[in-house]
C-alpha positions as CSV (number, residue, x, y, z in Angstrom):
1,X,-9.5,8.2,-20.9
2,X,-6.8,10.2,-18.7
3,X,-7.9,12.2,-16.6
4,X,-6.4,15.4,-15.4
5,X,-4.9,16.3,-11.8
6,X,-8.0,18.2,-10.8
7,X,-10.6,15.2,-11.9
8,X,-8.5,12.6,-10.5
9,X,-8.2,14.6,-6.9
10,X,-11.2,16.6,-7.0
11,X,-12.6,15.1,-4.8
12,X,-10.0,17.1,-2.0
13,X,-11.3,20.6,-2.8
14,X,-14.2,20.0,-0.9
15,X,-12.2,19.3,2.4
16,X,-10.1,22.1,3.5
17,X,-6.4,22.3,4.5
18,X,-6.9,18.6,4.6
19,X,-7.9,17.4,1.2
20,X,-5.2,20.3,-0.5
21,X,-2.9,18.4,1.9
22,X,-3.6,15.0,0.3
23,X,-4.0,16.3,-3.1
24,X,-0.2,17.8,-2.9
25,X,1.0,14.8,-1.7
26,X,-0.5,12.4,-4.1
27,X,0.5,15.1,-6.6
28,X,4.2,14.4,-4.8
29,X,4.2,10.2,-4.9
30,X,3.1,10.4,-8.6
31,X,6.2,13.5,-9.5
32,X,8.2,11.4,-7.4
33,X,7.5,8.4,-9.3
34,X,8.1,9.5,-12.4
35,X,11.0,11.6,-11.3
36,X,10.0,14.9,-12.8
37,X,9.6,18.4,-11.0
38,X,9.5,16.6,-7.2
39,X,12.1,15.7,-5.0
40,X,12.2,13.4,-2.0
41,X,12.6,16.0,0.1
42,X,9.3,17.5,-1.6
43,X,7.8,14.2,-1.2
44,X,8.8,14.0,2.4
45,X,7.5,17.7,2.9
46,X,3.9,16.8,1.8
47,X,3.7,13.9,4.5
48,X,5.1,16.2,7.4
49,X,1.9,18.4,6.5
50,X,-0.3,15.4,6.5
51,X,1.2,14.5,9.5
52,X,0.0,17.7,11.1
53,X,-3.6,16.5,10.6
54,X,-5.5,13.7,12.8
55,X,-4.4,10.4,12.3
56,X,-7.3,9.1,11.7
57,X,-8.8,12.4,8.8
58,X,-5.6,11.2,7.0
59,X,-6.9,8.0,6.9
60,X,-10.5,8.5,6.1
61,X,-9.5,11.1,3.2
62,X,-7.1,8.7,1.8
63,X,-9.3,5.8,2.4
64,X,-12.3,7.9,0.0
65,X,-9.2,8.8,-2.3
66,X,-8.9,4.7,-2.7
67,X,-12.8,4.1,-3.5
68,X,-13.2,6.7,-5.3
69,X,-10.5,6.0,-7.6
70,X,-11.7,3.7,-11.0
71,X,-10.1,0.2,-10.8
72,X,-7.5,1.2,-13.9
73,X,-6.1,4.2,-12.5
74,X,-3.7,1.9,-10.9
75,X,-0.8,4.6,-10.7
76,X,-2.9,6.7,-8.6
77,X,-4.4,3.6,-6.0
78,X,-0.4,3.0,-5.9
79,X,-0.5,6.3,-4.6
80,X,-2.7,6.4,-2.5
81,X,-1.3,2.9,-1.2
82,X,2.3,4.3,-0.9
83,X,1.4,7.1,1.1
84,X,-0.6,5.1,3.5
85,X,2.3,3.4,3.5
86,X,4.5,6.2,4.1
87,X,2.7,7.5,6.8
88,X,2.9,4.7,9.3
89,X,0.0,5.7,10.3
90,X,-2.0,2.9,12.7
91,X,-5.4,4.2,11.7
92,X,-4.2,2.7,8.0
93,X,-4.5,-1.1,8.8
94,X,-8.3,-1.5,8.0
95,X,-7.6,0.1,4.5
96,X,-4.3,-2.1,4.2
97,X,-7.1,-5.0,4.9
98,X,-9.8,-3.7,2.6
99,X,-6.8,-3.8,-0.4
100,X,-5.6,-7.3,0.5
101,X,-8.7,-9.0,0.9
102,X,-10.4,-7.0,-1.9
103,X,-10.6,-10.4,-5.0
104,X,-7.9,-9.4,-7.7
105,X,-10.3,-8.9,-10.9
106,X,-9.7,-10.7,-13.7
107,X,-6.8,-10.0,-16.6
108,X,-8.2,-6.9,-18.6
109,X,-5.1,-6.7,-21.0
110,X,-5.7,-7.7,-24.5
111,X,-3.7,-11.4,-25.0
112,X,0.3,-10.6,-25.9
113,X,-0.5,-7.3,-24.2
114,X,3.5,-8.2,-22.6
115,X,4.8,-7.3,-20.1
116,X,1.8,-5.7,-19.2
117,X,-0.6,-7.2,-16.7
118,X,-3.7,-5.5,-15.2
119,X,-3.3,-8.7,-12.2
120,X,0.2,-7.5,-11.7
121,X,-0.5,-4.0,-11.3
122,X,-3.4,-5.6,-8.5
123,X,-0.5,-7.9,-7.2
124,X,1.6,-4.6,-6.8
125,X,-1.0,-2.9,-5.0
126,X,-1.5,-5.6,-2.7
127,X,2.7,-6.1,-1.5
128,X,2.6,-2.2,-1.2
129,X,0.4,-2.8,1.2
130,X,1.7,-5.5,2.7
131,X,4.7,-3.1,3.2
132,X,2.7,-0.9,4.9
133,X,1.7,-3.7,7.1
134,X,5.0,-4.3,7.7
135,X,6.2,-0.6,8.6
136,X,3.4,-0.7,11.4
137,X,4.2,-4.2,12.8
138,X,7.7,-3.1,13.2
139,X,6.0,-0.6,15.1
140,X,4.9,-3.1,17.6
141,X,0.9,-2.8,16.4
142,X,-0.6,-6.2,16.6
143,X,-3.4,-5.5,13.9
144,X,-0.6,-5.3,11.5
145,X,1.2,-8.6,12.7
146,X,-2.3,-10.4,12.5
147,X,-3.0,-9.3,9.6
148,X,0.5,-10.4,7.8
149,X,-0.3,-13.5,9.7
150,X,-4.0,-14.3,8.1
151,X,-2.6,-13.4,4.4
152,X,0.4,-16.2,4.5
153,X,-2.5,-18.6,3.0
154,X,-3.2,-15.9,0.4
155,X,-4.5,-17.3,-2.6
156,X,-1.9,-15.1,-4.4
157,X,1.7,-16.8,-4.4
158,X,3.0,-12.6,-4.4
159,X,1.4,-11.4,-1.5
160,X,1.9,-15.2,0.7
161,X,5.5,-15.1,0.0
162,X,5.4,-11.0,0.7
163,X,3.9,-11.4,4.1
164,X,5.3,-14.8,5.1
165,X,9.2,-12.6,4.3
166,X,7.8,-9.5,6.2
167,X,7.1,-12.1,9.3
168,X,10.8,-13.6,8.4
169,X,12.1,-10.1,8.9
170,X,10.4,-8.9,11.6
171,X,11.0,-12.1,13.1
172,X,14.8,-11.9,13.2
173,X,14.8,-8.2,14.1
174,X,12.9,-8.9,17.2
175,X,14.7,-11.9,18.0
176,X,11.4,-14.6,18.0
177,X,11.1,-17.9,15.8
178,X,8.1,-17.4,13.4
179,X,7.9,-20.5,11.8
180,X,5.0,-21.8,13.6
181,X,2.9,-19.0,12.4
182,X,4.0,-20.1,8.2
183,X,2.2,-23.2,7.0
184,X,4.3,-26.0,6.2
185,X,3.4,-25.9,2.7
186,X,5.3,-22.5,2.5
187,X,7.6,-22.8,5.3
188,X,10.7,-22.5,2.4
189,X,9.9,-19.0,2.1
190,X,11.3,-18.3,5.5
191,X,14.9,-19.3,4.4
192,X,17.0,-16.4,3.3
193,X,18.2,-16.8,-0.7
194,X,22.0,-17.8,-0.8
């Protein structure tokens, strides 16, 4: 069943300026992805206004935007994921953690369903986030860094190899060795391909 803008975001009428606010720009990531009728610069409009709200509202509404969301509506958690992620917005680590230590469910694609996999839209989910993690570490917030660190064991080879790179990176940029925070069992992943 698809359901329509006003289902799928009806949940924002009830707040205000805010949830209109967060209901254009999820309406913005999805245009955006699907590059009809929305423009980066429209995209980048809707988060200036969300940016005019607390920090931590943005959050919240976002955060019920995520629960709220059925588990296969996994175009709209990506949005919800990639405007967190936009956002670089501190108060976002606890839902980045929430979505990476949430278990992946099972497969729910029909066998020879290729190249469609319910665990790779999860798996997407998850490095989005990890990306957002990434965004606020660079930003010199610690909960972010901690949290990349903790998720380089992830059961998921995806998301260990996404955060043990995002150390990698962040690493070099800031000039420290990060190699005794990667297991040995991964520590390949901190060499650049090439």
């Amino acid at each position: 069943m698809v359901m329509e803008y006003g289902q799928r975001w009806g949940f924002a009428a009830g707040s205000g300026r805010l949830g209109a606010a967060v209901g254009e720009a999820m309406r913005a990531v999805e245009a955006l992805s699907d590059t009809v009728e929305c423009t980066e610069e429209g995209y980048q409009e809707a988060l200036d206004t969300l940016h005019r709200f607390p920090d931590e509202e943005v959050t919240a509404a976002l955060r019920r935007c995520w629960e709220t969301l059925p588990e296969s509506a996994y175009p709209d958690r990506w949005g919800v994921v990639q405007v967190l992620t936009d956002l670089r917005l501190t108060s976002a680590t606890e839902v980045f953690e929430t979505i990476l230590t949430t278990p992946i469910p099972p497969e729910r694609t029909p066998q020879y369903a290729y190249p469609y996999s319910t665990v790779g839209e999860e798996i997407t989910l998850r490095t989005t986030a990890v990306e957002g993690l990434t965004r606020l570490a660079a930003q010199d917030d610690p909960g972010a860094v901690d949290l990349l660190i903790r998720h380089v064991t992830d059961d998921d080879r995806s998301i260990q190899t996404a955060c043990v790179r995002a150390l990698r990176d962040l690493g070099e940029d800031a000039g420290v060795d990060v190699s005794p925070l990667v297991p040995d069992d991964v520590q390949e992943l901190l060499r650049r391909p090439g």
